[in-house]
C-alpha positions as a Python dict, from the first residue, in 0.01 Angstrom:
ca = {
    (1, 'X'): (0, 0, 0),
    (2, 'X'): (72, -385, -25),
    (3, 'X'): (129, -347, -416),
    (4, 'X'): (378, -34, -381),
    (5, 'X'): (614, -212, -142),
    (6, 'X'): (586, -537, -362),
    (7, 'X'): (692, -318, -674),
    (8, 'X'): (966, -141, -437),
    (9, 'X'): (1089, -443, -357),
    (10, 'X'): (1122, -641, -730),
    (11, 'X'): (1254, -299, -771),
    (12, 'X'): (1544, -319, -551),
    (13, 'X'): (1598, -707, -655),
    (14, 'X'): (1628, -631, -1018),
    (15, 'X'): (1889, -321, -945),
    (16, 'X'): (2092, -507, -719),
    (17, 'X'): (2125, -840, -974),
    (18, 'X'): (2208, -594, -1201),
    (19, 'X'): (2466, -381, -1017),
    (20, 'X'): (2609, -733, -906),
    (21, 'X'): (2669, -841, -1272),
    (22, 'X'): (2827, -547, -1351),
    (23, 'X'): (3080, -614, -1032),
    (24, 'X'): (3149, -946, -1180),
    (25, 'X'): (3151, -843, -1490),
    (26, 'X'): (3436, -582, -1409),
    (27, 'X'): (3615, -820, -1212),
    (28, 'X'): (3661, -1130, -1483),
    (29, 'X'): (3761, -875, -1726),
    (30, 'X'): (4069, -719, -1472),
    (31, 'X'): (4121, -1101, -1444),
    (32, 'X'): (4148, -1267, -1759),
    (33, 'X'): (4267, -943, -2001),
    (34, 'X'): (4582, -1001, -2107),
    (35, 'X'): (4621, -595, -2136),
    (36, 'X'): (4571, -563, -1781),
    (37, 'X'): (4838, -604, -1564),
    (38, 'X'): (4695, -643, -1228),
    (39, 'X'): (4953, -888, -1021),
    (40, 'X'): (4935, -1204, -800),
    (41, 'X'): (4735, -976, -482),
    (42, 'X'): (4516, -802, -730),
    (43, 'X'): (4371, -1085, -924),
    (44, 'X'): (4356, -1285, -582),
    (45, 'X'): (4111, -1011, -469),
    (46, 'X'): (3952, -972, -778),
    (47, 'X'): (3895, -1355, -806),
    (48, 'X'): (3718, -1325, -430),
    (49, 'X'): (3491, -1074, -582),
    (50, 'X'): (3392, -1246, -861),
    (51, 'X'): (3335, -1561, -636),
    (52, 'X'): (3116, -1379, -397),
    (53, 'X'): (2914, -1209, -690),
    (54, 'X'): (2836, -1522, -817),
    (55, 'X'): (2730, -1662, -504),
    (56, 'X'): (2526, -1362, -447),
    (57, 'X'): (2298, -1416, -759),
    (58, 'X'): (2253, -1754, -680),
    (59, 'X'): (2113, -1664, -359),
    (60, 'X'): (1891, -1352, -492),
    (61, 'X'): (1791, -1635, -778),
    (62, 'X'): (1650, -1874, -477),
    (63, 'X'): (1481, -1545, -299),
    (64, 'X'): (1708, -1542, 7),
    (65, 'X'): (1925, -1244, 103),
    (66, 'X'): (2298, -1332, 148),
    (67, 'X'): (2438, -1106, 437),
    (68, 'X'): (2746, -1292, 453),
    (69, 'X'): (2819, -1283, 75),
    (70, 'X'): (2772, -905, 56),
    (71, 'X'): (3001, -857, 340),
    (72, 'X'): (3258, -1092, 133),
    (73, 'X'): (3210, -857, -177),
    (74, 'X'): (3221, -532, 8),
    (75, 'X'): (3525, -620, 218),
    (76, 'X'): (3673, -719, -135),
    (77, 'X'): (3617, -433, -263),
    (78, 'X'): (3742, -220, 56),
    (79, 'X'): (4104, -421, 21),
    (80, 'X'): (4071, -333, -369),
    (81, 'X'): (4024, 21, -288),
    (82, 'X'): (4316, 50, 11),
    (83, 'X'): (4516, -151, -216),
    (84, 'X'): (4490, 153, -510),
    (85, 'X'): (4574, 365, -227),
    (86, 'X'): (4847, 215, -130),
    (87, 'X'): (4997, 156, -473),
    (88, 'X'): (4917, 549, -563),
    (89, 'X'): (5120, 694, -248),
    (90, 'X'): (5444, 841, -310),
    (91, 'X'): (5621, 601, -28),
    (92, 'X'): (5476, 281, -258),
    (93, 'X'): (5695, 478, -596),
    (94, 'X'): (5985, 539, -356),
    (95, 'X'): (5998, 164, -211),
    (96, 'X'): (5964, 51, -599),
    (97, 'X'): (6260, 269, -720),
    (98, 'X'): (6461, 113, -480),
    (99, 'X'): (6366, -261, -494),
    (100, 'X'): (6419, -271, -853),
    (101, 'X'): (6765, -45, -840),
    (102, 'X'): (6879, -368, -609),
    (103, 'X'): (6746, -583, -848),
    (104, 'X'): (6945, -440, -1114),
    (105, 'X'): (7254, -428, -881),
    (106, 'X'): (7256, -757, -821),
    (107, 'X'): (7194, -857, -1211),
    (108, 'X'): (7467, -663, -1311),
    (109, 'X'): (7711, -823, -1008),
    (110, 'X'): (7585, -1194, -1185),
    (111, 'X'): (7637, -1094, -1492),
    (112, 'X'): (8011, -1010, -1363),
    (113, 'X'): (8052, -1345, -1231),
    (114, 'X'): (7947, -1543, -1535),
    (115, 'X'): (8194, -1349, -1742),
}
């Protein structure tokens, strides 16, 4: 019985290091692609992510279990996720039609003055 829940456990070790460099795999690349246009708040988030995944293997790498370092990474990727929502909704499309219809406004009014 001793053996199975030593095998369980590497088990679970080598799945989680593994699902954790995937994580920070994904975030560096939404990070550093030039292709993908994430913004200021999204590469912030992304960058906390990647910070906590990397602190996470160094942990698993000494044996220990980091409880505060997975709560970092999952609240990380909770914001990540509300943010999508957020940026999806139909009020987020309306409130960007408008900012940048007064953002052309006012170009075209300092363009005027120039003149």
């Amino acid at each position: 019985m001793l053996i199975k829940q030593q095998v369980l456990e590497q088990i679970y070790q080598v799945s989680g290091i593994i699902g954790v460099s995937m994580i920070l795999f994904y975030c560096l690349v939404q990070v550093f692609n030039p292709r993908i246009k994430e913004g200021v708040v999204g590469c912030a988030i992304y960058c906390v992510i990647s910070t906590a995944c990397i602190f996470w293997l160094f942990h698993m790498f000494n044996g220990t279990y980091p409880h505060r370092t997975t709560t970092t990474m999952i609240n990380g990727i909770a914001a990540l996720m509300m943010r999508r929502l957020i940026l999806m909704s139909p009020l987020w499309t309306r409130f960007k039609c408008w900012w940048f219809m007064q953002v052309k406004k006012s170009r075209a009014i300092n363009q005027s003055r120039s003149k």
